[in-house]
C-alpha positions in Angstrom: -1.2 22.0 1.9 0.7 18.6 3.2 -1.7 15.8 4.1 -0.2 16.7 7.8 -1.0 19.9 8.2 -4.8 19.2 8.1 -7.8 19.0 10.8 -7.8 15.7 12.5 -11.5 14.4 12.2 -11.0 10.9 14.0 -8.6 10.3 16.1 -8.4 6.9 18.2 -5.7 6.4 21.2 -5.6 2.8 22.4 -9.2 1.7 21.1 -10.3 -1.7 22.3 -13.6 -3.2 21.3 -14.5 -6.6 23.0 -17.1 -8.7 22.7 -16.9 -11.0 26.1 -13.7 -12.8 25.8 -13.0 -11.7 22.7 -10.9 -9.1 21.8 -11.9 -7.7 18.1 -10.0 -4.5 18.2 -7.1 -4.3 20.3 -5.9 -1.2 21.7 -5.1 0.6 18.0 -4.1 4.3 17.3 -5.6 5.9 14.4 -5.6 9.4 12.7 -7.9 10.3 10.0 -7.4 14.4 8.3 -10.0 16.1 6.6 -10.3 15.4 2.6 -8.1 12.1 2.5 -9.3 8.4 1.1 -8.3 6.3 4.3 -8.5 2.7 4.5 -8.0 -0.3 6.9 -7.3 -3.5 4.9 -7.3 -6.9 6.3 -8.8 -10.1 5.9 -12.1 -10.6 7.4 -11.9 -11.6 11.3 -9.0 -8.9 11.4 -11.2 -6.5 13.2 -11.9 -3.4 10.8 -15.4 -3.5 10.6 -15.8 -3.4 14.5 -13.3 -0.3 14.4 -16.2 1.5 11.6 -18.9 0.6 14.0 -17.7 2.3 16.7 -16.4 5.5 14.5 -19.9 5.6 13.0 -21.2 5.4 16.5 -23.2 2.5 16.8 -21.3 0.1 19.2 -19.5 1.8 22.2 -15.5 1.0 22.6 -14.8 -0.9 25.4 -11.5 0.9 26.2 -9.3 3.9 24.8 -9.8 7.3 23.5 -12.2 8.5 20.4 -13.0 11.5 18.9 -14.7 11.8 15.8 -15.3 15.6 14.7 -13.7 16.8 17.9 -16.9 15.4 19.7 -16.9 11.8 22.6 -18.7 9.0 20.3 -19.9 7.9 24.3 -21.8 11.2 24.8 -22.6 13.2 21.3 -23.4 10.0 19.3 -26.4 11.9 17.6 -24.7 15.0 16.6 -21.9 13.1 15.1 -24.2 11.1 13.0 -25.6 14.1 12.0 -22.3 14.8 10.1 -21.3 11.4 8.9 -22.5 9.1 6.0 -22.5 5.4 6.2 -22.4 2.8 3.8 -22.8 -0.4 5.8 -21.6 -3.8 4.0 -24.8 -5.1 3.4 -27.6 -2.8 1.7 -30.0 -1.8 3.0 -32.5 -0.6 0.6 -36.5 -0.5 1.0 -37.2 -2.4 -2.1 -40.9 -1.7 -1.6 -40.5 2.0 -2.9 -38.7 3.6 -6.0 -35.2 4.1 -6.1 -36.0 7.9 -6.0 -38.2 7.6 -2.9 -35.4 5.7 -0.9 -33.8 8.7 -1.3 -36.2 11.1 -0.2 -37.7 8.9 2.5 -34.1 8.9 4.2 -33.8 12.8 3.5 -36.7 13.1 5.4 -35.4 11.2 8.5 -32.6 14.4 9.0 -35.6 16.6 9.1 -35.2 18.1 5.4 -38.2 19.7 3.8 -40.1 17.6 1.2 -39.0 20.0 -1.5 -35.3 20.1 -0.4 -35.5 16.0 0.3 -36.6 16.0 -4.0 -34.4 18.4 -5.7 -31.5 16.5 -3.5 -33.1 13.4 -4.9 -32.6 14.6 -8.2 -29.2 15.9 -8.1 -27.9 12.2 -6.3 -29.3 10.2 -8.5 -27.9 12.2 -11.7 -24.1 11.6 -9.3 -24.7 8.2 -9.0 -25.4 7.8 -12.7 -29.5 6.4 -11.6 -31.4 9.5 -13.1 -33.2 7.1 -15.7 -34.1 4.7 -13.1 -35.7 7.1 -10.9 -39.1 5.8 -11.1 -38.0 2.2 -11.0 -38.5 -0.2 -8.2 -35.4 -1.5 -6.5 -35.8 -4.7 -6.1 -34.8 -5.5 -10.1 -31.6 -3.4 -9.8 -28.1 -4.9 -10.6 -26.0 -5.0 -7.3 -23.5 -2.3 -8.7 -26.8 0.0 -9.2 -27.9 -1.4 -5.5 -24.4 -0.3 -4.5 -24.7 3.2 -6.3 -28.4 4.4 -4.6 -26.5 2.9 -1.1 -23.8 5.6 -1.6 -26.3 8.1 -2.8 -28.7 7.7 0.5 -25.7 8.3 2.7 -25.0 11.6 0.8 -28.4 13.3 1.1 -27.3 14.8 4.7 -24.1 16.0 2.7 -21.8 14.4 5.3 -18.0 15.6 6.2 -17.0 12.0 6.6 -18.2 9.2 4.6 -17.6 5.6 6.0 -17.3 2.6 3.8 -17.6 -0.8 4.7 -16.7 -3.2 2.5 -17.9 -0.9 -0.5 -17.8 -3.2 -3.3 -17.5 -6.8 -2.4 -19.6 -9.2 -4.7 -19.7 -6.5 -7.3 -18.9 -7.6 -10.7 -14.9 -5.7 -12.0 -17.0 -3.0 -14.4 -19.5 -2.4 -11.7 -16.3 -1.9 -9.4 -14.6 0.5 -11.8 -17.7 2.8 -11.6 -18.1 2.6 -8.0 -14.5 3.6 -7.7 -15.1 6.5 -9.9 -17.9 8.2 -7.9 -16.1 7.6 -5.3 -13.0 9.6 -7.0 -15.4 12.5 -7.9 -16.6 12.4 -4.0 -13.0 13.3 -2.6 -12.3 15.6 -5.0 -15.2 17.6 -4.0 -13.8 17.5 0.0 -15.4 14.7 1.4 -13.2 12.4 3.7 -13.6 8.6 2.8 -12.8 6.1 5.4 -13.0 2.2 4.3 -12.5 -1.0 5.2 -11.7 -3.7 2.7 -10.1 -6.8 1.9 -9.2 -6.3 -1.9 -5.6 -5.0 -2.5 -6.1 -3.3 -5.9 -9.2 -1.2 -4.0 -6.7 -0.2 -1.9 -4.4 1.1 -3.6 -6.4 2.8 -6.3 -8.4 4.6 -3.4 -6.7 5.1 -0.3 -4.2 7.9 0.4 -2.9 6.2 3.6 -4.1 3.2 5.0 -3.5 0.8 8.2 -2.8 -2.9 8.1 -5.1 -5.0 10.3 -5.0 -8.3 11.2 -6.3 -10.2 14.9 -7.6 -6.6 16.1 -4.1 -5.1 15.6 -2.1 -2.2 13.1 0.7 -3.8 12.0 1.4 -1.3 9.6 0.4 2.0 8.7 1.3 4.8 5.5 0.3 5.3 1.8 0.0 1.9 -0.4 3.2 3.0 -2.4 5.2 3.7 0.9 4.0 0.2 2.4 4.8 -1.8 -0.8 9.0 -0.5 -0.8 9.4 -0.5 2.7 7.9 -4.2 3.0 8.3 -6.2 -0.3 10.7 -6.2 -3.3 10.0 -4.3 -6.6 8.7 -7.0 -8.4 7.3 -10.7 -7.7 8.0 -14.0 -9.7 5.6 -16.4 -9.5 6.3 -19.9 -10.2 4.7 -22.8 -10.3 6.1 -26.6 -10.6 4.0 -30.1 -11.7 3.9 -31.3 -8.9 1.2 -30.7 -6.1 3.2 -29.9 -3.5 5.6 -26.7 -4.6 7.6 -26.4 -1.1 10.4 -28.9 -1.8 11.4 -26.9 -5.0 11.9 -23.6 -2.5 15.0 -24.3 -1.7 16.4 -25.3 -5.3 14.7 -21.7 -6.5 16.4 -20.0 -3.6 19.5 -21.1 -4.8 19.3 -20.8 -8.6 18.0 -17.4 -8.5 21.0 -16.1 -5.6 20.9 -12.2 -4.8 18.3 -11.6 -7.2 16.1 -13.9 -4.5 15.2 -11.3 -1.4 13.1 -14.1 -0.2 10.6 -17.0 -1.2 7.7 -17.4 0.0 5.5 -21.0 -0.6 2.2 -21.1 -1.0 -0.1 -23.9 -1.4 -0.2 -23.7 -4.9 2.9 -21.5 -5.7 5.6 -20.4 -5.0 6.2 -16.4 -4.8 10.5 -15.1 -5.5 10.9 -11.3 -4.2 13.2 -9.9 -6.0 14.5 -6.4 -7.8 14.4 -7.6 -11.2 11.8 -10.7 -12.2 13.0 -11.2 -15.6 16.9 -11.5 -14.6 15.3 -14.0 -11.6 13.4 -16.2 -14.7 16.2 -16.4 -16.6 18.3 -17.3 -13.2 15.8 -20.2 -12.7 15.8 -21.2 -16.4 19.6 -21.6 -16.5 20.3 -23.7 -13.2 17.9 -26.5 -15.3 14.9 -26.0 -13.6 11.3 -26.1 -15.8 8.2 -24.4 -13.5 5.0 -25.4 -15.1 3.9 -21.8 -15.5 6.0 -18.1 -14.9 4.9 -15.0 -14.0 6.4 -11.6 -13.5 4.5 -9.2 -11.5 5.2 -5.8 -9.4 4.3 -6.1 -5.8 1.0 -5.7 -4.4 -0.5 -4.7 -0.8 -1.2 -8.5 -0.3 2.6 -9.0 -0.9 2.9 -7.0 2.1 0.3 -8.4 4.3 2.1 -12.2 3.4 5.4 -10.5 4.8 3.9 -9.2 8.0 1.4 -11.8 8.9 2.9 -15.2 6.9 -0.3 -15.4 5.5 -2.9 -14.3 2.5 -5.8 -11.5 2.2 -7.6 -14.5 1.3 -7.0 -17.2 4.0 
């Protein structure tokens, strides 16, 4: 079945969230199908984590449409909740009890039985690869095991959505890798992942489609491999000269390189050539005399993209 065809679980018409004067999310139109990874990437500021607050219906919209499981955020906010899982970006575990009893402490809140609330316990904790540490406290815990029992509290209620905020920022790269890998096992098993983040490579590995954000606004929406052609080049040059400033040697590179060049970009501390073939682009450079300090060839990235819409970094 196409990615088209299914249910619409959130959909957003002109959402606006404001915060006195200031406009966080402004006026964006989103659609989110059963069973897809779905993202909104942006730098922080750019107003995604406002836009999970209100889906997870915790902060009202100030303006425009919402449905979330066919059901108004405004008036069936505790039936909606019922159905969703949230991972917020800071955890939020009770480091006074056991990572098991976090578990079943928070089962107990969506009126599951005791002996339900344990054997779902049980079967979490064996998901999130914590079975051994049942017993421990949580205070000790790694962050990517902190990160782990988050995602396995917002499961206990078996939730059709599952909203992600900022899943693994701070986390070490293995710890990363694993989180992405439950979370792999989680969609394959039907449950629809929305998430915000900031990292590009997260993106791409996890999202089926995803929205560009930046200053409250989608300037771009479709799957990471869609965004990447339709925005930025196949491949990226990176150069960089001795000197501390690299902008003056833009317009030599531009030059040198000719149709292989798409466009260059300067950044404070390189400079980036789009083009179809890196390589052919080096060698370009190379022959026309001119000696960068270090070379890299590199395919494009969703931060490639998000330079070409905004003129700036994830990172800035």
């Amino acid at each position: 079945m196409d990615v088209d065809d299914r249910e619409v679980l959130i959909s957003a018409r002109g959402l606006t969230k404001r915060f006195d004067d200031f406009t966080a999310v402004d006026g964006i139109d989103v659609d989110v199908r059963r069973g897809e990874a779905f993202g909104f990437l942006g730098p922080n500021g750019a107003g995604k984590s406002s836009t999970m607050r209100m889906v997870g219906c915790v902060s009202p919209p100030s303006g425009g449409d919402l449905r979330i499981l066919g059901l108004d955020p405004r008036t069936d906010g505790p039936r909606i909740r019922a159905r969703l899982g949230v991972v917020p970006q800071r955890d939020t575990l009770d480091e006074e009890l056991t990572v098991a009893e976090n578990l079943v402490v928070y089962a107990r809140y969506f009126g599951i039985s005791r002996k339900a609330a344990h054997a779902k316990a049980a079967e979490l904790l064996e998901f999130a690869q914590l079975a051994e540490r049942a017993g421990s406290r949580v205070e000790p815990l790694s962050g990517g095991m902190k990160r782990r029992l988050t995602i396995a509290r917002s499961l206990v209620n078996d939730p059709e959505i599952l909203l992600l905020d900022e899943p693994t920022t701070g986390l070490d790269p293995q710890a990363r890798h694993v989180l992405w890998d439950r979370l792999f096992r989680l969609k394959r098993q039907g449950v629809t992942l929305v998430l915000t983040t900031h990292y590009m490579d997260e993106a791409e590995q996890l999202c089926d489609r995803l929205v560009v954000m930046d200053a409250g606004r989608i300037v771009a929406e479709g799957s990471p491999r869609s965004l990447i052609e339709e925005h930025s080049s196949r491949e990226v040059l990176e150069l960089r000269f001795p000197d501390d400033d690299n902008a003056p040697w833009a317009g030599p590179v531009t030059a040198s390189a000719g149709v292989l060049a798409e466009r260059v970009e300067v950044l404070p501390d390189r400079l980036l050539v789009y083009t179809p073939d890196g390589d052919a682009a080096v060698q370009a450079v190379h022959a026309a005399g001119l000696r960068p300090s270090s070379v890299l060839v590199r395919r494009s990235t969703l931060e490639d993209v998000f330079l070409h819409l905004t003129g700036r970094s994830l990172v800035d």
